[in-house]
N, C-alpha and C positions, 0 to 999 in steps of 0.2 A: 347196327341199327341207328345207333347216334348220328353216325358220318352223312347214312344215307336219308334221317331226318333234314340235318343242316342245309345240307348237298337238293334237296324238294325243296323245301321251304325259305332257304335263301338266296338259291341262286334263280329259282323262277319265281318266287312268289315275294322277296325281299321288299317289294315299297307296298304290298297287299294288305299287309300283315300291320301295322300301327293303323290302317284305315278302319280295321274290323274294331277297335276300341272306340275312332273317332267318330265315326257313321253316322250311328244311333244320335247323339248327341248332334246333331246336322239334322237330324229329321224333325227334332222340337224347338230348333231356334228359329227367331225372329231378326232378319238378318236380309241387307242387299248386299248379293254378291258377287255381282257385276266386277269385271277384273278390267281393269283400266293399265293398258300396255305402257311401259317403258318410253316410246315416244311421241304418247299422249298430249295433244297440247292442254289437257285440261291441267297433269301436274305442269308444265312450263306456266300454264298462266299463274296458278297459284304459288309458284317459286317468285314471280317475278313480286307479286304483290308482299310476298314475304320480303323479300330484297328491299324496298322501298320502305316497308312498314321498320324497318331496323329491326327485325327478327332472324333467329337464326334459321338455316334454311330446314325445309320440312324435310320427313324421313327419303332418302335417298338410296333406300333398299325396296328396287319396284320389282315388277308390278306390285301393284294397289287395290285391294277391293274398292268397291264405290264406297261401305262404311267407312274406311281407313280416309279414305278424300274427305268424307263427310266430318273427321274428326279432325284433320287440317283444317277444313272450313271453318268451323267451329271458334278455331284458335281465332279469327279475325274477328272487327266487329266492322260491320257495313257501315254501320252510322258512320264512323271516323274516317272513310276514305275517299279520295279524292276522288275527279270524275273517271281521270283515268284507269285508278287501281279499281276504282266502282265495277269498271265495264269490264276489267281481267276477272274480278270476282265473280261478277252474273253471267261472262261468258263461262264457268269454270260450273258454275252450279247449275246449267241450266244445259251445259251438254252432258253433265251426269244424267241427271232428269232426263236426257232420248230428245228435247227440244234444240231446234236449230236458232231459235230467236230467242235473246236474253226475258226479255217480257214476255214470252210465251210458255203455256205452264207445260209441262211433259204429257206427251201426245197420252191420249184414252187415260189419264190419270187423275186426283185430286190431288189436289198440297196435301204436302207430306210436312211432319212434327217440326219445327225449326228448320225447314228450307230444303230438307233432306230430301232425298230419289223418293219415291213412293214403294215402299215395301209390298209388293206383292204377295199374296196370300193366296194362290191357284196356278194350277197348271197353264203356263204363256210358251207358246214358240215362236221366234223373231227368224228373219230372213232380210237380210240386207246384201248390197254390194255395190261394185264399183266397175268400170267402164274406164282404163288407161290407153290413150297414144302417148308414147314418148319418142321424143326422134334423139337418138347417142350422136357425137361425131369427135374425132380429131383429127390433128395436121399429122404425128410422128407416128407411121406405123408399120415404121420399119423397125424401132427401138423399143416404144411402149406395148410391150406385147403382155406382161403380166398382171396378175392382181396388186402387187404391192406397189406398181407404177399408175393408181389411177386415185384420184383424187376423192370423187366419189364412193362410198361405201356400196357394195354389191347388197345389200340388202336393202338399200333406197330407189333401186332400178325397179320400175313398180310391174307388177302385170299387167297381161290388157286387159283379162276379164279375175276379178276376185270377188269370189260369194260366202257371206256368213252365215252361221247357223247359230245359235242361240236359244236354248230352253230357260225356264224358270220353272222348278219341282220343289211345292212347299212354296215358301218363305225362306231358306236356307241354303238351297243346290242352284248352281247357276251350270250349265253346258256352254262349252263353246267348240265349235271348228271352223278353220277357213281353208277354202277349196281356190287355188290358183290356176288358172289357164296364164301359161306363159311358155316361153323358152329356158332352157336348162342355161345356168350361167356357166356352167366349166363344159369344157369339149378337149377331144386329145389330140394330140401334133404339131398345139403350138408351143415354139421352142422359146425358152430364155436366151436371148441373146446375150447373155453377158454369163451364163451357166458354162461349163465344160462340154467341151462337142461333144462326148459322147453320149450324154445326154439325149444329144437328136439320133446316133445310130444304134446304141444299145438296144440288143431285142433279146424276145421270148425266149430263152434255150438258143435255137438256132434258128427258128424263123420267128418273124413281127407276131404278135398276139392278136390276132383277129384283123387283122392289115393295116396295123397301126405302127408308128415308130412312136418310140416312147419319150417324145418328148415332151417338155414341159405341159402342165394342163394347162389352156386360155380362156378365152372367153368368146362366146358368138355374139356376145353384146359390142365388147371392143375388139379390142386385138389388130389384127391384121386388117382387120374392116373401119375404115374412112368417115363411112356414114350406116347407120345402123337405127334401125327400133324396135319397140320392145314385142312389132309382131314376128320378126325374124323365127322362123322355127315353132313359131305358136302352133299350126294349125298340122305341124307335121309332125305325128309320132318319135321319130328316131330323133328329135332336138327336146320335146316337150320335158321340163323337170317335174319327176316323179317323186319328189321327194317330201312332198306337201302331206299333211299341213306340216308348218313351221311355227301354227300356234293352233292345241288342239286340246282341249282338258276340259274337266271336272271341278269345278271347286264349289267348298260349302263350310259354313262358319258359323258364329252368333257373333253379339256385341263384342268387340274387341278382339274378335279372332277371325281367322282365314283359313284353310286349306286348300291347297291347288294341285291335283295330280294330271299329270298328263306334260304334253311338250311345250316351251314357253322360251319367251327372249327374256333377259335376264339384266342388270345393272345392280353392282353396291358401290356408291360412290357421288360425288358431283363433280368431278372433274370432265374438263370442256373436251380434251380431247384424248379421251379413256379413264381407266379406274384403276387402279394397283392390283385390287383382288380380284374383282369382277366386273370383265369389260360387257360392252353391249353388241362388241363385235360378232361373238359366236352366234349360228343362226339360230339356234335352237338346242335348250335342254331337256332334255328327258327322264323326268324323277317325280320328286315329290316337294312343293314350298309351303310353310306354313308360319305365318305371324302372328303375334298377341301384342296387342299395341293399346296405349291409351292415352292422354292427353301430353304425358313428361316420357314415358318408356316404351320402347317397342324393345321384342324379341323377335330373332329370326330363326328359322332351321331350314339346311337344306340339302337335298337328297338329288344326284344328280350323275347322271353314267354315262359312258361314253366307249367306243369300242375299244376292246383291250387292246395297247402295239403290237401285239404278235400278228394281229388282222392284217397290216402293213409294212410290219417290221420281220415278214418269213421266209427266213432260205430257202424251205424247202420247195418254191416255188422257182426258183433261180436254178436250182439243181446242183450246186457247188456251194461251200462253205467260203466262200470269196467276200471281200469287201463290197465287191457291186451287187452283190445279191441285194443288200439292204438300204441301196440309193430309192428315187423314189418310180423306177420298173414296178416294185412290191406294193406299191399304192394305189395298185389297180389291181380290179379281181372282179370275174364273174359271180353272176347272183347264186350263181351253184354253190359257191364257198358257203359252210358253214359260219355261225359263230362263236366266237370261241373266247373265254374268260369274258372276265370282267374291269371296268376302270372307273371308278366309283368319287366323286368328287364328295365330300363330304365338311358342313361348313355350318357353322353359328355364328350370331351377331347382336350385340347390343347396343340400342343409342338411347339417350338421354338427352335433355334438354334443360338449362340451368340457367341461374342470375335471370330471373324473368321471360326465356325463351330467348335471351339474344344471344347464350353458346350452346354450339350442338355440338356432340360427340358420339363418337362410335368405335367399338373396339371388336373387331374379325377374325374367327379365327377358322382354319380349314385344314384339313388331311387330303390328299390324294392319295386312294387304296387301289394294288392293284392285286388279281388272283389269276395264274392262268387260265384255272377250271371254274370259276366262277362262284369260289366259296365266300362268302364274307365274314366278318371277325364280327362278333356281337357287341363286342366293348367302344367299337369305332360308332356305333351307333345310339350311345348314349344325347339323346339331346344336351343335359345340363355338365357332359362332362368337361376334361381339360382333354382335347385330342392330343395334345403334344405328348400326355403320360401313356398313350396307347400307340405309341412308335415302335414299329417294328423296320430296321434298317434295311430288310429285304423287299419289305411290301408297303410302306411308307414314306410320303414325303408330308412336309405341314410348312402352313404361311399363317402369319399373327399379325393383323396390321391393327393401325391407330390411325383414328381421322378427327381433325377438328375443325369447327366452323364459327368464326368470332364477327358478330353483325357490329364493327367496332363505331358504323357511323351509320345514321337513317340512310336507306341507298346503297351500302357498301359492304363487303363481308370479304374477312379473310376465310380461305379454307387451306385446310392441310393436310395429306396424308402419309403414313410411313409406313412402308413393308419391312419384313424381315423374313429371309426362306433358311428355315430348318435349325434357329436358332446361330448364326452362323459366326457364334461368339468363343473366345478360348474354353475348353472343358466342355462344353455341354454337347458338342459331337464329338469328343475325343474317343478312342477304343482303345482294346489292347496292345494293337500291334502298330500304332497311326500317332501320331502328334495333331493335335485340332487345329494347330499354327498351319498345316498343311491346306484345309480348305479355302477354299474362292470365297468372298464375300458374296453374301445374297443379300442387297436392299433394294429399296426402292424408293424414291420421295417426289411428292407433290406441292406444291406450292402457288396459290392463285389467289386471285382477287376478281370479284364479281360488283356487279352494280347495275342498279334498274331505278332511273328518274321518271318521273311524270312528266308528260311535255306532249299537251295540247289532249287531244282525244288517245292519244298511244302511250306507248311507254319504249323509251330509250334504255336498249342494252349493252351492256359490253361487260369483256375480262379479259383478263389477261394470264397467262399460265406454264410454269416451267416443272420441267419433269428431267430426273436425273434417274436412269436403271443402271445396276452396274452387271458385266458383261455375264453374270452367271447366273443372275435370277434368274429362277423359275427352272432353273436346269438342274439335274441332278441326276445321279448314276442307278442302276438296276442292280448293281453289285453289292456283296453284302460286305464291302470293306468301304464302301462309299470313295473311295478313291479315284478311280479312272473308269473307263469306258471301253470295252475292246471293239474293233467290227464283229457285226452281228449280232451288240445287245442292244435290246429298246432298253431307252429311258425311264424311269417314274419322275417323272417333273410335271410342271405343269402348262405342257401343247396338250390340248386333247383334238381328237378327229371328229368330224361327223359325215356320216353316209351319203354321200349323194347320186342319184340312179338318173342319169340321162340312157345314153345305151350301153350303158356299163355302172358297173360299181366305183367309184373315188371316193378316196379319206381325203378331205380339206384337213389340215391341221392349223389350228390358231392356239396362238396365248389364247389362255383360261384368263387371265389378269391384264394388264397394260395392252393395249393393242399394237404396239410396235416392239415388243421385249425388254431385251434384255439388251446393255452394250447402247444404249440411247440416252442423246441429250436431248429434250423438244422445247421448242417454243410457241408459244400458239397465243393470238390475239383475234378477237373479234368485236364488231357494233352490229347492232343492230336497233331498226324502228319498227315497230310491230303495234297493229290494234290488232288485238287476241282473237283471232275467228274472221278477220276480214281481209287481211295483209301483212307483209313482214318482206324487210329487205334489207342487206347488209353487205359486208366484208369481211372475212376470215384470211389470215395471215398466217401461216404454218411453215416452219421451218426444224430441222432437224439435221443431227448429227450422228450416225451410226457406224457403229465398230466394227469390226472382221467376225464377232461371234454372233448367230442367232439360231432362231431355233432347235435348228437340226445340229450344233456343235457339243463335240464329244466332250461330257463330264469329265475333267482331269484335274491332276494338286495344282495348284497356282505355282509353287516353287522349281525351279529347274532339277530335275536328277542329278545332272553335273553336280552340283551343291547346295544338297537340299536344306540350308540353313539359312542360306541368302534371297533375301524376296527378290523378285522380277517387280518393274514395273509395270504394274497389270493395274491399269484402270479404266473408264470409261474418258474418251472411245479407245476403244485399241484399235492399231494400225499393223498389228499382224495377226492369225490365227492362228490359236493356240491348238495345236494338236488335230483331229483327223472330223471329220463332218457327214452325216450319213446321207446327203444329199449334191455335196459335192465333193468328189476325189481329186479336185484340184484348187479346195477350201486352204491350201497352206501357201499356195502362191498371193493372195490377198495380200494388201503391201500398204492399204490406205482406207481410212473414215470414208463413207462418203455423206454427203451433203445432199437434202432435198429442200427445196422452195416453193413453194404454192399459193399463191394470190388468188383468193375464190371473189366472185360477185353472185349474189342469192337475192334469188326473189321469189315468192308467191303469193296469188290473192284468191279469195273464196267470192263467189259471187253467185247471189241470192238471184233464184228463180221465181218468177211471179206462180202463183196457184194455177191448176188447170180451170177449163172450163167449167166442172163442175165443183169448184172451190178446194179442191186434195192439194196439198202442200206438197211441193215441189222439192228433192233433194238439190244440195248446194254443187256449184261447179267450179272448181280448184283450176288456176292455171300458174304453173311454177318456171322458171328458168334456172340456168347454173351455167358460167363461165368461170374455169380452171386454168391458169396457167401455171406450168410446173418447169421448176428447170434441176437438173442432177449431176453433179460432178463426184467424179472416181466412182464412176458406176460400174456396182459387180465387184465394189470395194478393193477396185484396181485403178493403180495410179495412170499405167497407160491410156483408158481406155478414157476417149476424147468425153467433154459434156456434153448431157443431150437435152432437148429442153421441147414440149407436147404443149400445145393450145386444144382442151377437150371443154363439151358444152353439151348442154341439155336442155332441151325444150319438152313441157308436155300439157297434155289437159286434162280432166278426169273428170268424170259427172256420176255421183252417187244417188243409189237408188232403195 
């Protein structure tokens, strides 16, 4: 009865169960709970005015309720800031508030206590949306056929029709979903040119699976297509993405807390071009967040799943116990497949604010659980405890990072972050039968410099930022000797997948952390000039150095068997691959780093619509550009293979309603 209690109540009912305590406690607060997403320009305007004011940067574990903005706000004092930080402040507090114009109070509302949203106190339902053309294009498309060759983020390719929905129940519950008409971003057949051909012929058993060759997934946005926009596939069922919403929840709170159930994009960190622990790359989470925050402290928890590897890591779909069983053929599956197990991200966070507010810190830490049949460990789900003491080497892996941020001049702020995966120091992973000198180092560090000047009605941005992974982060074995990898095992590391349903089932796989892994050097610079809600336009500078290991490379000792006392030179980047790859079987041929280069130009501007006829306030109309140029040497991290080098660009317009 035990087994079959656990087995009910945690494997269906697991994120249900701490709700039924918090609920109650949600239906008597007074509380705006409006969730303000990850790449909100309301937190960037308030970053930048923190930047300038020589404070250290605001909490950087988003989303954000509107309270949680409101007690950022708070930290400032209006009186003291300049015209230009003035107008980042009023545009920041006055799109909380639902108003498009800084001196305009929040549509159907009164001021609110100190400047704050107006707390609603009755049932409201909101209905908004949006109206996108974008036209896509590039010169190379014979070469740039995949996701990791395009400059732009797939989750900035916007729809053409997005509609929101939004309740307010009480004072305390806020609803949210959005509904996307668009085109599905991944489609099947297009091939990696720089992958192993079999890749392109490899099929079902003996015939294609449903008349596909299994190659690479691409994209109908780019790929093979020259010129492209984003109504391609819109209006046609068998392209449309089904995978929507990608931000769809529940949340409800009082004074200094939060809770958000449902699916959500995600960010812990301020770095420009990713986070160690948690990137904003992934499309969407599915779990449980919740903060307690106050003027010097925030706490975080967070609760968050993803399908267990065996969903795309299964032989018995290949029909033989073969190596190619578990290339990535197994990453496709019809909707008929069940689901099976569990992969449970599981993660706390503390920051602090100190010496006046001009140093922030923050200390991370996370388990990745995984259970085939979908049980979970009750101990892993301590909010206040230490996960690293609830390590089980079969069904755990864990990351502990450190971040700090030193405002050391009015305008300028260092930040810093440093990973560590699984402790990966002498002794503390050692066993009985294993030396700990045997394992790969797992770190990871960030280093950057930010800064935001007043200059004129705007505010002048820029940073600059270097990122060192070494080749094994994030990677780790399924075994329970943690040593090696054989074909045929998933991993517990931390790529996790999420679903996506065009005319078929695919598991995208992404770092859970850094958005480019593991086995990376980056560098990244940018400016920009921005008035906060009216225009912004810059340069971004991106350059990178990657190894022969990434995500899909086989957990193994760094020491050679030959003589296993003698280290290998194994550092970032390496220039050969260590041992076997579940995505490429001809992963040992890699002979070279390769090199990426990227010179972006970015524009957008918001412009105000005059009232209708009969005086109703008009939604704003956004029109954005982006010009990419990339160039790539030892691509496919083969010395042979010539450089290749894509001029990609984007034009669009959007009118919100």
């Amino acid at each position: 009865m035990k087994g079959l209690f656990i087995r009910g109540a945690l494997r269906r009912g697991w994120l249900i169960f701490p709700l039924l305590f918090i609920f109650p406690l949600a239906l008597s607060s007074q509380n705006y709970q409006k969730i303000i997403p990850i790449d909100s320009p309301i937190f960037q305007a308030l970053q930048g005015v923190y930047l300038s004011q020589g404070l250290a940067l605001p909490s950087s574990s988003g989303p954000w309720s509107a309270d949680e903005i409101t007690v950022m706000l708070d930290r400032l004092n209006p009186e003291g800031l300049s015209p230009a930080e003035r107008g980042a402040y009023d545009f920041a507090l006055s799109s909380l508030s639902g108003s498009a114009d800084p001196a305009a109070p929040a549509a159907g509302a009164d001021s609110a206590e100190g400047g704050r949203p107006l707390r609603e106190s009755r049932l409201r339902l909101g209905f908004s949306g949006e109206v996108n053309l974008e036209a896509l294009g590039h010169l190379n498309t014979e070469d740039f056929l995949t996701q990791a060759l395009y400059v732009r983020d797939w989750g900035k390719v916007k729809p053409f029709l997005n509609l929101n929905f939004e309740a307010w129940v009480g004072n305390g519950i806020y609803g949210f979903s959005e509904l996307n008409l668009g085109p599905g971003v991944y489609s099947q057949g297009i091939r990696d040119p720089f992958a192993p051909e079999f890749n392109e012929a490899h099929t079902w058993g003996t015939e294609s699976y449903y008349g596909y060759r299994f190659g690479k997934v691409g994209s109908q946005l780019f790929g093979a297509r020259g010129f492209t926009t984003n109504l391609t596939g819109t209006f046609v069922p068998f392209n449309l993405d089904t995978s929507i919403p990608y931000r769809g929840f529940i949340a409800f709170g009082g004074p200094g807390w939060s809770v958000e159930f449902g699916r959500e994009r995600l960010s812990w960190g301020a770095g420009e071009s990713g986070n160690l622990m948690l990137g904003s790359q992934v499309d969407y989470h599915t779990g449980l967040r919740s903060a307690f925050y106050g003027s010097r402290w925030k706490y975080s928890y967070l609760l968050s799943a993803f399908p267990h590897p065996q969903e795309y890591y299964n032989a018995s779909y290949g029909g033989t116990n073969t190596f190619y069983d578990y290339l990535p053929v197994t990453r496709y599956f019809h909707w008929e497949s069940e689901y099976q197990g569990i992969q449970l991200f599981v993660a706390h966070r503390i920051e602090g604010r100190l010496f006046r507010g001009r140093l922030g810190f923050a200390v991370s830490e996370a388990v990745m659980y995984l259970h085939e049949e979908g049980y979970i460990a009750p101990e892993i789900l301590i909010p206040l405890g230490i996960l690293h003491n609830y390590s089980r080497i079969a069904s755990t892996n864990s990351l502990l990072s450190l971040e700090i941020d030193w405002a050391f001049l009015p305008g300028f702020n260092l930040n810093a972050q440093a990973l560590v995966d699984e402790f990966v120091i002498p002794g503390l992973e050692a066993g009985p039968q294993r030396d700990s000198a045997d394992l790969p180092g797992g770190y990871g560090f960030l280093l950057g410099v930010k800064t935001a000047l007043p200059l004129g009605r705007g505010m002048l941005t820029a940073s600059a930022e270097g990122v060192l992974t070494d080749p094994y982060l994030y990677l780790r074995s399924s075994h329970k000797d943690r040593s090696s990898m054989q074909a045929g095992d998933y991993p517990n590391n931390f790529v996790v997948a999420n679903r996506y349903r065009p005319n078929f089932v695919y598991y995208n796989e992404e770092f859970l952390g850094y958005r480019y892994g593991n086995d990376a050097i980056v560098f990244n610079l940018n400016a920009f000039y921005q008035e906060f809600g009216r225009y912004r336009g810059g340069v971004n500078f991106f350059y990178m150095v990657h190894g022969t290991q990434d995500k899909w490379t086989f957990y193994s000792k760094v020491y050679s068997t030959d003589s296993p006392h003698a280290p290998r030179d194994f550092s970032t980047p390496t220039d050969t691959h260590d041992g076997e790859n579940s995505a490429d079987a001809d992963a040992q041929s890699r002979n070279a780093p390769y090199t990426m280069t990227a010179l972006s130009l970015i524009g957008e501007a918001t412009l105000g619509l005059p009232p209708t006829s009969r005086g109703r306030r008009r939604g704003p109309m956004t029109a954005w550009a982006q010009i990419d140029f990339i160039r790539v040497v030892n691509p496919g991290n083969r010395r042979e293979n010539p450089p290749i080098a894509d001029l990609q660009w984007t034009l669009g317009v959007g009118y919100e309603f």
